[in-house]
Kinemage of the C-alpha trace (Angstrom):
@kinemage 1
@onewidth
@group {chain A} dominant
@subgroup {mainchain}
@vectorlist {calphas} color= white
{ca unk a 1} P 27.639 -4.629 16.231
{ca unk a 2} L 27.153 -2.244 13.342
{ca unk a 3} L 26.860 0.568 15.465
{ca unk a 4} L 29.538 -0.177 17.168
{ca unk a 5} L 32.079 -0.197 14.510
{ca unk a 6} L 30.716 3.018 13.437
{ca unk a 7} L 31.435 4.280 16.662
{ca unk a 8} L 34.504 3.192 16.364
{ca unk a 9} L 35.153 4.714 13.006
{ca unk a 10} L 33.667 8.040 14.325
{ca unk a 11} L 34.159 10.012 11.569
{ca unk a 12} L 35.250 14.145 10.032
{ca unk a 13} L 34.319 17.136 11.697
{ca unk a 14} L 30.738 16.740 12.567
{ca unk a 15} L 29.009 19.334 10.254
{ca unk a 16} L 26.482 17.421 9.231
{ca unk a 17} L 24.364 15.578 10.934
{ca unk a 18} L 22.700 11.813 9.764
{ca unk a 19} L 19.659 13.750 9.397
{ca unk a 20} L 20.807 16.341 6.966
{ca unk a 21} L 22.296 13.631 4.792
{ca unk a 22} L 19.107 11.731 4.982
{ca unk a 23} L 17.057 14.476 3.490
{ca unk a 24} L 19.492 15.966 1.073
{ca unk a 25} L 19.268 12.310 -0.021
{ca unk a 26} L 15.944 12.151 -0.613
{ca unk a 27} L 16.233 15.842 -2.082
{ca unk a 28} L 18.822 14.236 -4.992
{ca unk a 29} L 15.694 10.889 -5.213
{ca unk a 30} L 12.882 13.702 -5.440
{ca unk a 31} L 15.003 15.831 -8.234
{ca unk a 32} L 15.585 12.854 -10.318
{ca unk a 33} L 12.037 11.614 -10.048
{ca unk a 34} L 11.090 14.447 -10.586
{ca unk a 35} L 12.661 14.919 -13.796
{ca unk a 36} L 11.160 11.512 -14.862
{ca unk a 37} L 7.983 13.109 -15.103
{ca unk a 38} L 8.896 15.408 -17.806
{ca unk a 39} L 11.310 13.140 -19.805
{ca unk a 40} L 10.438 9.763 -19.191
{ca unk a 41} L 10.699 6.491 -16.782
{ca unk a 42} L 12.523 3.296 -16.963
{ca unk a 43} L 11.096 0.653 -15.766
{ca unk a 44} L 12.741 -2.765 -14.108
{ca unk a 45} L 9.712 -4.829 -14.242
{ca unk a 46} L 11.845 -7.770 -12.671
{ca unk a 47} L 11.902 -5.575 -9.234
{ca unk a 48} L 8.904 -5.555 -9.217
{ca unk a 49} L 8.852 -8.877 -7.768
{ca unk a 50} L 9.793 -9.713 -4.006
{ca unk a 51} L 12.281 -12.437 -4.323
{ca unk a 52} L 14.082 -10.213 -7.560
{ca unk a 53} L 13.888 -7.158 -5.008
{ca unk a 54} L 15.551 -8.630 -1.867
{ca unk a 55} L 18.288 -10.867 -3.470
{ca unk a 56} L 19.113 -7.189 -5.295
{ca unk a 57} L 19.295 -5.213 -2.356
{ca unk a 58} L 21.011 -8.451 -0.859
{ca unk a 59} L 23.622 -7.864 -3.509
{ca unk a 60} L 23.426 -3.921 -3.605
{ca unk a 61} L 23.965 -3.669 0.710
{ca unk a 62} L 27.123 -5.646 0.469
{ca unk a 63} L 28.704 -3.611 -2.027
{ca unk a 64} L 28.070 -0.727 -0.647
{ca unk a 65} L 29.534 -1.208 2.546
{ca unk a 66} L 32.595 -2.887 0.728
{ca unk a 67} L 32.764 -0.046 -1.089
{ca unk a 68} L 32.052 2.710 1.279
{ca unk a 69} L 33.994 1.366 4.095
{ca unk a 70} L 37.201 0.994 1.905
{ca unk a 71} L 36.555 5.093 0.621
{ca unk a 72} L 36.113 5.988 3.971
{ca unk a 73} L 39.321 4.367 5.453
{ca unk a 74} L 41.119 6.030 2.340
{ca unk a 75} L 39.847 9.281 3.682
{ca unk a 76} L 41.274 8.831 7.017
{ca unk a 77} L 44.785 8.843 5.847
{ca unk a 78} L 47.512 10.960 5.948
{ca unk a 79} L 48.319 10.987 1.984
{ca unk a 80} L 47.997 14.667 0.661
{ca unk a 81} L 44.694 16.123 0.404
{ca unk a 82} L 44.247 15.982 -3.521
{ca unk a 83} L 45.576 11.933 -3.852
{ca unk a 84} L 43.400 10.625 -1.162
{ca unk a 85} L 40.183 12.383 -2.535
{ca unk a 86} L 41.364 10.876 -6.371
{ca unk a 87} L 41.260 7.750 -4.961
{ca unk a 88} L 38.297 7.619 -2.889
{ca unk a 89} L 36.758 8.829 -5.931
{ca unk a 90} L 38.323 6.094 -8.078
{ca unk a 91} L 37.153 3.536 -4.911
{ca unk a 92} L 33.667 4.925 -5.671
{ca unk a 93} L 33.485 4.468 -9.435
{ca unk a 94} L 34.877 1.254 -10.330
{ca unk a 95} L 35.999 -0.415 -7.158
{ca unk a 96} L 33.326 -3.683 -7.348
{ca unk a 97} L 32.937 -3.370 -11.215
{ca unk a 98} L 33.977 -6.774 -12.803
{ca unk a 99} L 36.644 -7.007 -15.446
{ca unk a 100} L 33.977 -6.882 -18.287
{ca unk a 101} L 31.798 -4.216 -17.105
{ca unk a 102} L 35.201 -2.161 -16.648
{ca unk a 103} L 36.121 -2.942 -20.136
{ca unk a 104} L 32.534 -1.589 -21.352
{ca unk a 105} L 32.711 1.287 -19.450
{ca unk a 106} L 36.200 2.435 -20.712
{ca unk a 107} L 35.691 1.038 -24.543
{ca unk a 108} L 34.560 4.294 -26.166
{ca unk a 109} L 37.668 6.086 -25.417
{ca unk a 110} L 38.781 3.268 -28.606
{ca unk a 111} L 37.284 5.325 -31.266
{ca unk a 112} L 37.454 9.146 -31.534
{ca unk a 113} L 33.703 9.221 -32.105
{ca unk a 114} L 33.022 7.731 -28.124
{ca unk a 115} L 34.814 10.258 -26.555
{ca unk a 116} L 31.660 12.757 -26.184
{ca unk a 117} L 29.882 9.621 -24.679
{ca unk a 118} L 32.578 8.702 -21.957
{ca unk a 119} L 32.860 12.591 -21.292
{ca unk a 120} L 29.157 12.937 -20.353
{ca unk a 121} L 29.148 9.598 -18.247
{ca unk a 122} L 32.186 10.674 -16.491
{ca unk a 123} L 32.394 14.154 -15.282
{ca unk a 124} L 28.860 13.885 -13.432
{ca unk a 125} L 30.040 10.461 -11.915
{ca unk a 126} L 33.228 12.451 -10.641
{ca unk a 127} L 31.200 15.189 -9.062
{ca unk a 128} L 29.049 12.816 -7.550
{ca unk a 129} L 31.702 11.016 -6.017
{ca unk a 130} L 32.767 13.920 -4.597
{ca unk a 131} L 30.383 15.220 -2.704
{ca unk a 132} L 30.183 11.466 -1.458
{ca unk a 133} L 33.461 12.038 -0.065
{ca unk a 134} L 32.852 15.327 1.474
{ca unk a 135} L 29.739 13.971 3.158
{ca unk a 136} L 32.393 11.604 4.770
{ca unk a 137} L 34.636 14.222 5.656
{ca unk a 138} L 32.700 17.051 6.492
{ca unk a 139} L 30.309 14.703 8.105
{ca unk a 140} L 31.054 11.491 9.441
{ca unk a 141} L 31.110 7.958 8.162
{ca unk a 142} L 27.492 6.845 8.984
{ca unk a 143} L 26.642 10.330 7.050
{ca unk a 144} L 28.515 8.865 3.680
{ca unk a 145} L 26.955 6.194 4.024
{ca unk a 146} L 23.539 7.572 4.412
{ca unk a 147} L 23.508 9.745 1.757
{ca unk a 148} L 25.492 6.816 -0.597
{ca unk a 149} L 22.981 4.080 -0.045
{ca unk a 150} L 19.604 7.047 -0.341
{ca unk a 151} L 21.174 7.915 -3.907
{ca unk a 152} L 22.727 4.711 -4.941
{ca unk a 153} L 19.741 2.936 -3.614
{ca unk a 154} L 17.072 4.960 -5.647
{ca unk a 155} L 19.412 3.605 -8.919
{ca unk a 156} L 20.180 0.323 -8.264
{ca unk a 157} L 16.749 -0.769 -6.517
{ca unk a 158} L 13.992 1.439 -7.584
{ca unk a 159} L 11.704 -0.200 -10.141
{ca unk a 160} L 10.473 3.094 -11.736
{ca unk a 161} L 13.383 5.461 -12.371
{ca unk a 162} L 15.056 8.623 -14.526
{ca unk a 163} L 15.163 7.187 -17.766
{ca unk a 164} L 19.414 7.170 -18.697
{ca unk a 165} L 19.561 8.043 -22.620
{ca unk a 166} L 19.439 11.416 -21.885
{ca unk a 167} L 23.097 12.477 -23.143
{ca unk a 168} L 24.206 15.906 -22.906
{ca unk a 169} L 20.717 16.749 -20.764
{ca unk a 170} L 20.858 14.299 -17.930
{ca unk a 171} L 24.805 15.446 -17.562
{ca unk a 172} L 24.071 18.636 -16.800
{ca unk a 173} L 20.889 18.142 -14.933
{ca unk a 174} L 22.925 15.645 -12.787
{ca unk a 175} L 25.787 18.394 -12.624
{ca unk a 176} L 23.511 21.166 -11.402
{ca unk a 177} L 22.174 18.752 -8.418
{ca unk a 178} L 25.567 17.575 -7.506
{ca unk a 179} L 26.711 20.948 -7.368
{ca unk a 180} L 23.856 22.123 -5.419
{ca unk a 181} L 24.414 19.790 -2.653
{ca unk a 182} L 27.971 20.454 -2.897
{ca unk a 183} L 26.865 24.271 -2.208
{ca unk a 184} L 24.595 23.059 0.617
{ca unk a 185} L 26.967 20.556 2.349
{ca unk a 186} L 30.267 22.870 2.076
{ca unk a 187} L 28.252 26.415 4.120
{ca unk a 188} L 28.458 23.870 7.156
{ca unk a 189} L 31.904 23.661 7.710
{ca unk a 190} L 34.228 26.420 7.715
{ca unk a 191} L 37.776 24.878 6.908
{ca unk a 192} L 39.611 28.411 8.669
{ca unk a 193} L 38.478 27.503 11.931
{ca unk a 194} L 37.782 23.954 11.670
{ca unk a 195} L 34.648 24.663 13.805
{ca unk a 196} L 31.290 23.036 13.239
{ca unk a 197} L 28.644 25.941 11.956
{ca unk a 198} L 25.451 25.538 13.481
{ca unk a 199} L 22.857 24.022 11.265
{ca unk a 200} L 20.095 24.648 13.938
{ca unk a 201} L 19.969 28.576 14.710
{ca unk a 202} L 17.477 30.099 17.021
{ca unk a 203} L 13.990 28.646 16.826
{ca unk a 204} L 12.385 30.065 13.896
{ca unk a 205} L 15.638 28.944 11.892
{ca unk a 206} L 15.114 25.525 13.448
{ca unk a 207} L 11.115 25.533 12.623
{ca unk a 208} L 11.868 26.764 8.636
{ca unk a 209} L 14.620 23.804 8.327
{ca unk a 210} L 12.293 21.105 9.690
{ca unk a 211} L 9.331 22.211 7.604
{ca unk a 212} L 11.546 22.674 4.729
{ca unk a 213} L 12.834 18.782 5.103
{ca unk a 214} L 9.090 17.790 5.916
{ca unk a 215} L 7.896 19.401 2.935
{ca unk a 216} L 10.656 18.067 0.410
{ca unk a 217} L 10.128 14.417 2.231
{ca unk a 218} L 6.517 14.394 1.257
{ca unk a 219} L 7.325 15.792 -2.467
{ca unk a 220} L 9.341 12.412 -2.553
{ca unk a 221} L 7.097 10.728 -1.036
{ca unk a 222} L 4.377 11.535 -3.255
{ca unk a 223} L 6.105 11.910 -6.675
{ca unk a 224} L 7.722 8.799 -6.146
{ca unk a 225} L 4.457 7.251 -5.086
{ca unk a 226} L 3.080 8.412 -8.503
{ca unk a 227} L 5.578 6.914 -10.629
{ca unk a 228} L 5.974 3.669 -8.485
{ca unk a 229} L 2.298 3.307 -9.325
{ca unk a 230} L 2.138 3.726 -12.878
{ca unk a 231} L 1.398 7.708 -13.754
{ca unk a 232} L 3.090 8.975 -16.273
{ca unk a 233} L 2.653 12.611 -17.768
{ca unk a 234} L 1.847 13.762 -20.815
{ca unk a 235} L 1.697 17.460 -22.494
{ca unk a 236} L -1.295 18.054 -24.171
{ca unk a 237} L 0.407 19.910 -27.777
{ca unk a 238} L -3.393 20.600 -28.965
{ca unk a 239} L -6.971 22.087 -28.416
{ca unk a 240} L -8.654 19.150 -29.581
{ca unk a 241} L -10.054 18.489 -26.241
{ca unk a 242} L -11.182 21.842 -25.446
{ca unk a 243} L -12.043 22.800 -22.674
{ca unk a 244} L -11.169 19.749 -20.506
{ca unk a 245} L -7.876 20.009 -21.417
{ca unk a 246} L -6.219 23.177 -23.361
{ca unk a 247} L -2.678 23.517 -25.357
{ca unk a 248} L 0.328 23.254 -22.351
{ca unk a 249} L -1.297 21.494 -20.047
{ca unk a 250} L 0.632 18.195 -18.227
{ca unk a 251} L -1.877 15.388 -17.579
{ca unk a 252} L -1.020 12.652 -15.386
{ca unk a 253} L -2.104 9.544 -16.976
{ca unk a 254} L -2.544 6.329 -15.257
{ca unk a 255} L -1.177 3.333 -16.578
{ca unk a 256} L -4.271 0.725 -17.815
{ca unk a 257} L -5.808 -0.987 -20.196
{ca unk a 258} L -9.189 -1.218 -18.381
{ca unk a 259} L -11.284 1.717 -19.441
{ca unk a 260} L -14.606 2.212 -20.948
{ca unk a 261} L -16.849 4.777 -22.498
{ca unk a 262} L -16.311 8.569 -21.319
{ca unk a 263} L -13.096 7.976 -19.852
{ca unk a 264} L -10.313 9.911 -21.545
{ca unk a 265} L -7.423 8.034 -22.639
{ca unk a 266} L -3.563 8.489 -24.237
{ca unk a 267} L -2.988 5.793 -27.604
{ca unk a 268} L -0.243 4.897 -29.928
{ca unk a 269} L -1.214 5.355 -33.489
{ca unk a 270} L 0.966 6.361 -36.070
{ca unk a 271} L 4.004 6.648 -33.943
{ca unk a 272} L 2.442 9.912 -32.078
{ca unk a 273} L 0.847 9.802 -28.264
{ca unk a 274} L -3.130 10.992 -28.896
{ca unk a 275} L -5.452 11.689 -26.120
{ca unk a 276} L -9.146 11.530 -26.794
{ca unk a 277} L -12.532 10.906 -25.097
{ca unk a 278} L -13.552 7.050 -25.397
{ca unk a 279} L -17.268 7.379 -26.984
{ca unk a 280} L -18.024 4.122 -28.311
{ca unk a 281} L -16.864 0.107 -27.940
{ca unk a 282} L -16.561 -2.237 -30.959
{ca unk a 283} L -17.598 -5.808 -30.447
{ca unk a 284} L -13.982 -7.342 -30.401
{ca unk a 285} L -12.938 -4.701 -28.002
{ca unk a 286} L -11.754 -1.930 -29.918
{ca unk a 287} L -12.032 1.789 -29.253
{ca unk a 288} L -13.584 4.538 -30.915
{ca unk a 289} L -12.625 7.478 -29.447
{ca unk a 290} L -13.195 11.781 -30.697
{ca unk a 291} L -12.034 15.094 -29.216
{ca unk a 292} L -14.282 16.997 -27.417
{ca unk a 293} L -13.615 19.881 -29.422
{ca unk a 294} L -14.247 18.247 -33.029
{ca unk a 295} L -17.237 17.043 -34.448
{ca unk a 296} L -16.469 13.859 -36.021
{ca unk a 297} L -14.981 10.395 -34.382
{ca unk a 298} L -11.326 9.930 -35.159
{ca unk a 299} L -11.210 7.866 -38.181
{ca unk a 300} L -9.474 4.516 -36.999
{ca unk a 301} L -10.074 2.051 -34.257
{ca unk a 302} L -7.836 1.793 -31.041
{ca unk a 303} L -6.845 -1.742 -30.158
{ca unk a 304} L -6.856 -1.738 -26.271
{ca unk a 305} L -2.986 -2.914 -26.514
{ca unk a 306} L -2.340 0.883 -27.919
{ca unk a 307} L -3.918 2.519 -25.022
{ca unk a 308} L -1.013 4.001 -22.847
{ca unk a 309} L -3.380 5.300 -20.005
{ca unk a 310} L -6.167 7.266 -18.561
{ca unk a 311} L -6.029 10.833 -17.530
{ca unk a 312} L -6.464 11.318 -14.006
{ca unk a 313} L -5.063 14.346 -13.121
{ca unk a 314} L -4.196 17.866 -15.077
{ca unk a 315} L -1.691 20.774 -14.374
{ca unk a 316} L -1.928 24.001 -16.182
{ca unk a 317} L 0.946 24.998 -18.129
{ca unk a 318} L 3.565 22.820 -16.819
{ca unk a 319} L 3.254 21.256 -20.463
{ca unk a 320} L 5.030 23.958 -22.266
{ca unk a 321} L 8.251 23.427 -21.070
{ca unk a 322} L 7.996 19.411 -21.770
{ca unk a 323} L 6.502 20.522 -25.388
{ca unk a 324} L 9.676 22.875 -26.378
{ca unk a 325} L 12.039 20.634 -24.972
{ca unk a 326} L 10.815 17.361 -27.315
{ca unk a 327} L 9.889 19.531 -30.397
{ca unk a 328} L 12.233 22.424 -30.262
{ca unk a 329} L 14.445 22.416 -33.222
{ca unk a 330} L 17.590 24.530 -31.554
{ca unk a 331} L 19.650 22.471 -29.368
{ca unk a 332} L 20.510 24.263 -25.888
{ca unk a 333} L 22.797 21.565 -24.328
{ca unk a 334} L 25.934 22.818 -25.250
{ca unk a 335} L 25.064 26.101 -24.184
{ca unk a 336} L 23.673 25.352 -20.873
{ca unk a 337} L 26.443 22.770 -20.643
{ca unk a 338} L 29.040 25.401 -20.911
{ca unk a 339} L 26.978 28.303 -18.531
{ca unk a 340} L 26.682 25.406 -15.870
{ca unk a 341} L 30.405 24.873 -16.013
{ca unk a 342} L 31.497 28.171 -16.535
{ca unk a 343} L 29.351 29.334 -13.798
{ca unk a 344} L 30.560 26.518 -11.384
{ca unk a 345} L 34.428 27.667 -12.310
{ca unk a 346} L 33.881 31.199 -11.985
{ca unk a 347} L 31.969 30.389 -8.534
{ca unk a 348} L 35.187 28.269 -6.833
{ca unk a 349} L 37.191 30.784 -8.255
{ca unk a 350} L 35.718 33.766 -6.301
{ca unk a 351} L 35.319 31.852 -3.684
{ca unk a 352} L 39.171 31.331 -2.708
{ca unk a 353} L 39.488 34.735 -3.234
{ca unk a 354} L 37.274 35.337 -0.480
{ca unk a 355} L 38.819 32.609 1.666
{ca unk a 356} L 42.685 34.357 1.081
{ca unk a 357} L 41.094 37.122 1.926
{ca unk a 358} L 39.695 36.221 5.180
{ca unk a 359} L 43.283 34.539 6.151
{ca unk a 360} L 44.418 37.693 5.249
């Protein structure tokens, strides 16, 4: 019956396919998790558990077809272009929201100080919604609603995800992807001809895309698999454990409490992560642990409750980057804020020249 309606429904101009909404979906789940990696996880431990999980996605499935079913029929009207694409994107914000998560959302605006705050919530949210509509328009409905339940799903139903008290840096990070995709989805359709361009060109162009979309699917596949089962990275900030590990190296840590002499471990003391060699066991349990580059055992003892994890895997120099980011004193957000804007203005702007021109 479902496919059936969407038959029925049919949908925009057919330049892109289920499948290319499928993967650039689990392009925008791979970037996120991705990210994760380098500035943290939140975790949902509820969904963790089956009967949590499926009432959730229960919940989740209807309002996404409430929701994307009611954008998409906005889409298919005959109101001028810029209204209808306002209000699907007003559909996909807050249509669903109760009275009292509205009122939380739009509270900040209140005081001059939550203005920033709103501002960084609400411009990626707009671009995100859309390219949600475009995918509906430029593709069909079952390709909105794809893409909206790949992305929307990975938020709303994923136990391990992009931590959200980013501020200024998860806006623009979520601003670059959007945009990105945007890029992607809009050099499919050519709006002066109204034609479909071919996504599949001769077969070498057919061969790259597929082993492009089989490598990216088993990126996601395997970064998500990582963080669903309990890795988390850490940069290693000094030689201490020379030469296992070296200054700007990422180790992948795996969450547990269970290790034992020789294994190398991440602990909580002082406030600060430290990752030393385990080289002795008190008898209540407690950890002495040393670097393999100093001479003398740290002096405290490591209650097994501080232990974050044990290293499992390392990556040269992808550290340095997660190192100047959390201990850099000069704040780079407002510039790259501004050069991801600016460049995204300057970028729409050149391109309708180009498309005047062409009508020209």
């Amino acid at each position: 019956m479902f496919l059936g309606v969407v038959r029925r429904l049919g949908g925009g101009v057919g330049a892109v396919s289920v499948w290319e909404a499928l993967w650039l979906g689990v392009v925008a789940v791979t970037y996120f998790t991705a990210l994760g990696f380098v500035w943290g996880f939140a975790v949902v431990p509820s969904l963790f558990r089956l009967d949590f999980f499926l009432t959730s996605a229960a919940m989740w499935g209807a309002k996404l077809l409430g929701v994307e079913s009611l954008r998409y029929l906005v889409l298919k009207t005959r109101w001028p272009h810029l209204l209808k694409m306002s209000v699907a994107v007003a559909v996909g914000a807050f249509y669903g929201s109760t009275v009292y998560t509205l009122a939380r959302t739009f509270a900040p605006l209140a005081s001059g100080s939550g203005w920033a705050g709103f501002f960084l919530w609400f411009v990626p949210v707009v671009f995100y919604q859309v390219l949600v509509s475009y995918f509906y328009l430029w593709g069909g409905f079952l390709q909105g609603l794809v893409f909206a339940a790949v992305t929307s799903g990975y938020w709303y139903l994923s136990p391990v995800r992009l931590t959200s008290g980013l501020g200024a840096l998860g806006a623009v990070a979520q601003l670059v992807l959007y945009y990105g995709l945007y890029l992607v989805v809009s050099r499919r359709f050519q709006p002066l001809t109204g034609a479909r361009e071919e996504f599949f060109g001769p077969r070498w162009k057919m061969a790259a895309e597929y082993l492009f979309a089989g490598v990216v699917a088993a990126v996601a596949l395997g970064v998500m698999a990582l963080a669903l089962t309990g890795h988390v990275p850490v940069a290693v900030v000094s030689g201490s454990m020379r030469p296992v590990f070296d200054v700007g190296d990422l180790v992948i840590l795996k969450r547990t409490q269970a290790v034992s002499v020789g294994d190398v471990v991440a602990y909580v003391v002082e406030g600060r992560i430290v990752m030393h060699r385990v080289v002795e066991t008190t008898p209540d349990g407690k950890l002495v642990t040393k670097g393999d580059a100093v001479s003398l055992p740290d002096p405290w003892l490591v209650p097994r409750e501080a232990v974050v994890g044990k290293a499992v895997y390392r990556i040269p120099l992808l550290g340095y980057p997660v190192m100047y980011m959390h201990t850099s004193g000069f704040n780079l957000m407002p510039l790259i804020a501004g050069g991801v804007l600016g460049g995204i203005v300057i970028n729409e702007v050149l391109k309708a020249r180009r498309v005047r021109r062409r009508a020209l």
